[in-house]
C-alpha positions in Angstrom: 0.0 0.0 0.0 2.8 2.6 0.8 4.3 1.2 -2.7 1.7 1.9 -4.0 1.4 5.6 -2.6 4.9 6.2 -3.3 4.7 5.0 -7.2 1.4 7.6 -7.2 3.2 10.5 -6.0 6.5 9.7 -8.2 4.4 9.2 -11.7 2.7 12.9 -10.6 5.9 14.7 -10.2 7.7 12.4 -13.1 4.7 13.6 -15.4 4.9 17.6 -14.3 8.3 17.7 -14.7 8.0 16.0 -19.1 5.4 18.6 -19.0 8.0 21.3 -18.2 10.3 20.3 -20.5 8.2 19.8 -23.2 7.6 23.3 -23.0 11.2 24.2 -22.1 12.0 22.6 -25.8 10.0 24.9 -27.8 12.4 27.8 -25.7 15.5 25.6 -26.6 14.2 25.5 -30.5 14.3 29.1 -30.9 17.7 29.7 -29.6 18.9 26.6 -31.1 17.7 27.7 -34.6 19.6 31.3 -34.2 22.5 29.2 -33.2 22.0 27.2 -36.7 21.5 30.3 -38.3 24.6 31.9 -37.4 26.5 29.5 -38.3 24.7 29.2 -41.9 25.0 33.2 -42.2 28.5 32.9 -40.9 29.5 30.3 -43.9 28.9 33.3 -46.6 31.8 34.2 -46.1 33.1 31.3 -47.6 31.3 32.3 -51.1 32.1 35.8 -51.0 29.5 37.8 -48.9 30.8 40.2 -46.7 28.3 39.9 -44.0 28.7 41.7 -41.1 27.2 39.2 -38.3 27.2 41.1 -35.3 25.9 44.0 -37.2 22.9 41.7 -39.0 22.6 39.0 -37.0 20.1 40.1 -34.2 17.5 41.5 -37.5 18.1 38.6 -39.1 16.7 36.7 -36.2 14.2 38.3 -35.6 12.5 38.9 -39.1 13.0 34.8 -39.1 11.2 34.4 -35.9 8.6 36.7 -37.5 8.3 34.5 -40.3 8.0 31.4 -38.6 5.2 32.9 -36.4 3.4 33.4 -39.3 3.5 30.2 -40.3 2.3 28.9 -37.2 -0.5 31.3 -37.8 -1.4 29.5 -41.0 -1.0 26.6 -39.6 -4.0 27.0 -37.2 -5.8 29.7 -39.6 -5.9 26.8 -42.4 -7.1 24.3 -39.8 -3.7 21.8 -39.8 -3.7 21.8 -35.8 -7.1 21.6 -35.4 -7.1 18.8 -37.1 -3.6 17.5 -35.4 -5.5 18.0 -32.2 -8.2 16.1 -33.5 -6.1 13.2 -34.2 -4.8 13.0 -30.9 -7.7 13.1 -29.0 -9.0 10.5 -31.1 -6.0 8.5 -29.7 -5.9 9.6 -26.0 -8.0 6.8 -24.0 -9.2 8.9 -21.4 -11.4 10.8 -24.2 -12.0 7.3 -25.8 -13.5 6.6 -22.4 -14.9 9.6 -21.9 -17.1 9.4 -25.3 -18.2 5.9 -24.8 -19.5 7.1 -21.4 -21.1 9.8 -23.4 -22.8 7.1 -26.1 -24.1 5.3 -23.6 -25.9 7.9 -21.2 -26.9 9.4 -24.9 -28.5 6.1 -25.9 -30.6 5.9 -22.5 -31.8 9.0 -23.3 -33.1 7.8 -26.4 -34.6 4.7 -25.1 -36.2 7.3 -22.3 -37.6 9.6 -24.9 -39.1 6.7 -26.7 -40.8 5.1 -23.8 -42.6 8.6 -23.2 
């Protein structure tokens, strides 16, 4: 019993802390794509561009960032997550649960409103 109490309280705080960094990744994407993309701006200089980096860099960035929020706009504008979110709850079992609980107090209904 104090196991199973212990197991309880460890899968709680296991699951909060993937939650945090699950959210802590999208933070780590957007620093890790300026790190990608000084590197790519920085390997013009290989082909001949005299780019300045620590003059450009920080607009750079952020007109990327800019674009990419856009695109995350579209993606929900256009309907792509709400049809991702869709998906998953079609695969979570607690909704699965939830919805079959659902049909069946909706079908007593039925068979209620057809006795009347």
């Amino acid at each position: 019993m104090i196991m199973n109490k212990v197991f309880i309280a460890f899968r709680k705080i296991f699951t909060d802390v993937k939650i945090w960094l699950g959210r802590a990744q999208s933070y780590i994407a957007i620093i890790n794509a300026g790190m990608i993309m000084f590197l790519f701006l920085d390997k013009f200089k290989e082909f001949g561009w005299d780019l300045e980096l620590t003059k450009w860099f920080i607009p750079i960035f952020i007109g990327s960032m800019l674009v990419m929020t856009f695109v995350g706009y579209l993606d929900g504008a256009l309907g792509f997550f709400r049809e991702e979110q869709k998906l998953k709850a079609d695969k979570n079992p607690y909704f699965v649960k939830i919805m079959r609980e659902v049909r069946k107090v909706n079908e007593r209904l039925d068979e209620m409103e057809k006795k009347k």
